[in-house]
C-alpha positions in Angstrom: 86.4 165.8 26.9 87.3 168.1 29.8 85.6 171.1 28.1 82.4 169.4 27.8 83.0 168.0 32.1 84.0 171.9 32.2 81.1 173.3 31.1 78.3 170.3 32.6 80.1 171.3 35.6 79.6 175.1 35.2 76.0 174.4 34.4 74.9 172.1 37.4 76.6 174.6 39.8 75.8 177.4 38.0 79.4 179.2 37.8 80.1 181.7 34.9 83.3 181.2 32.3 85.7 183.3 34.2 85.1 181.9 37.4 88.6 181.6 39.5 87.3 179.5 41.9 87.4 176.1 39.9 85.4 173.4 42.3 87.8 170.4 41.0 91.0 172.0 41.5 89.9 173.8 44.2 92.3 175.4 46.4 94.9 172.8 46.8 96.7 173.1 43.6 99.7 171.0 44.2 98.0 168.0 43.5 99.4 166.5 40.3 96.1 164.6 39.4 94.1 166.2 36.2 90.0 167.5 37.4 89.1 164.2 35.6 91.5 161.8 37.1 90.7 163.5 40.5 86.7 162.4 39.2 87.4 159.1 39.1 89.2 158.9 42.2 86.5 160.5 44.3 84.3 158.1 42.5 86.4 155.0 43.4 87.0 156.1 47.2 83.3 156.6 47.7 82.4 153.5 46.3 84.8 151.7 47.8 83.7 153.2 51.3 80.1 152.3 50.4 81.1 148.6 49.5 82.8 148.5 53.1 79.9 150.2 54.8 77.8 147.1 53.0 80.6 144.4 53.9 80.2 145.5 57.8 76.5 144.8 57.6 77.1 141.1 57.0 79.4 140.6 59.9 77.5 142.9 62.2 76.8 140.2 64.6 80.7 140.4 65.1 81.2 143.5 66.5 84.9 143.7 66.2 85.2 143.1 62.1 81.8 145.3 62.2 84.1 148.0 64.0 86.7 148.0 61.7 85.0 147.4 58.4 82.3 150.2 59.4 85.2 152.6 60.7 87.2 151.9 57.7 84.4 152.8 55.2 82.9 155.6 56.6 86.6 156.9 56.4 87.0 156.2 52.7 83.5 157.9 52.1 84.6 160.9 53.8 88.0 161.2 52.5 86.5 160.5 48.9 85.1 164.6 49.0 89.0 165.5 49.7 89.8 164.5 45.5 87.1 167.1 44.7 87.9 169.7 47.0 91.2 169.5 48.2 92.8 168.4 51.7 93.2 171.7 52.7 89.7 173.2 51.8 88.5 169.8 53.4 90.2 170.1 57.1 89.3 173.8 56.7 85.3 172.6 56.4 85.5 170.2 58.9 87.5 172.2 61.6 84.6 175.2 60.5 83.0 176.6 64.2 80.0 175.0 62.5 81.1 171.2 62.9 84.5 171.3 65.1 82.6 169.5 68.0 80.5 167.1 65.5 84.3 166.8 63.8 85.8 166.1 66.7 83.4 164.0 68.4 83.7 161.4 65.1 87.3 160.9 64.8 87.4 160.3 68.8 84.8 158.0 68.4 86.2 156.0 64.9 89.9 155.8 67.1 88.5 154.6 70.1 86.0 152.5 67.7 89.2 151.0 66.5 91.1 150.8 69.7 88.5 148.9 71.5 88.1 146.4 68.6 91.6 145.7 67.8 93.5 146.5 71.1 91.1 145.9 73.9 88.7 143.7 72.0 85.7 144.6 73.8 82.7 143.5 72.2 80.1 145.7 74.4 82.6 148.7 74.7 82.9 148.5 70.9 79.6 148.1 69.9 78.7 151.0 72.4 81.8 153.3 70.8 80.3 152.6 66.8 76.7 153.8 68.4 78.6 157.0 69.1 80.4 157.2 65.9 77.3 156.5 64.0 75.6 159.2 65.4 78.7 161.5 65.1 78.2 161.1 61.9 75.1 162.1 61.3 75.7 164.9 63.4 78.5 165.7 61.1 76.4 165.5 57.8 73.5 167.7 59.2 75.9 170.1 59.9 76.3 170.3 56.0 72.9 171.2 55.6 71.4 174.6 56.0 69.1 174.4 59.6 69.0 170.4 59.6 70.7 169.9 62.8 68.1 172.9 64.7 65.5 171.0 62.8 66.6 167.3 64.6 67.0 168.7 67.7 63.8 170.3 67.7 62.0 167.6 66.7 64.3 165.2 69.4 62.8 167.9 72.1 59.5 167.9 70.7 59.1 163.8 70.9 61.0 163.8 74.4 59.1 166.1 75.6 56.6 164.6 77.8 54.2 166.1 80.4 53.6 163.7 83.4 51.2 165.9 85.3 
């Protein structure tokens, strides 16, 4: 079984036989958890993440359970890559010169996101915070996309960009 997950993996990536650099151990090798077991895990935290990300949608009208179910998710969906990857290679990718800003920017935004629902409970200053961290986020997933975030912000300047002479 993990020859043939081996070698489908090998051919949707394209990686030779003697290739070091395996993408499911990746370079965290203290983890304990088998390539398949680390598979499943990935599969379970995304899905969970998603099923949260759906939940929020149903309470949106309450901001401060949309808050923290949205938060929560978007959380697990993003932590779900660190099974595949590693927690290492993953704070290395998201603290890349790239994305630091679009990093950083999102996990101010889910904490205060989660401050102003829980602690301050703010309906307008919450609701105000998850616009943020939602567009954080996208931010953040352009940036893992070759020219996609120059492509959006060209196209932002090019529909905002109005001549009122």
């Amino acid at each position: 079984m993990m020859d043939k997950l081996r070698r489908f993996q090998q051919s949707l990536l394209g990686w030779e036989e003697d290739q070091e650099d395996d993408f499911l151990i990746g370079s965290d090798c203290s983890c304990s958890l088998s390539p398949l077991q680390r598979l499943y895990a990935f599969a379970v935290c995304l899905v969970a993440g998603l099923a949260f990300l759906l939940l929020s949608l149903i309470v949106f009208a309450r901001p401060i359970k949309f808050a923290v179910m949205f938060s929560f998710g978007n959380l697990l969906a993003i932590g779900s890559t660190a099974f595949l990857i590693g927690p290492v290679q993953q704070t290395r990718m998201m603290l890349d010169p790239v994305r630091i800003y679009a990093t950083s920017v999102y996990i101010i935004s889910v904490i205060l996101a989660l401050v102003c629902a829980l602690w301050i409970h703010n309906k307008v200053l919450t609701l105000i915070v998850m616009v943020i961290e939602i567009c954080a986020l996208i931010w953040y997933s352009l940036s893992y996309i070759p020219f996609a975030r120059r492509m959006v912000s060209e196209l932002l300047i090019s529909c905002c960009d109005t001549d009122l002479s």
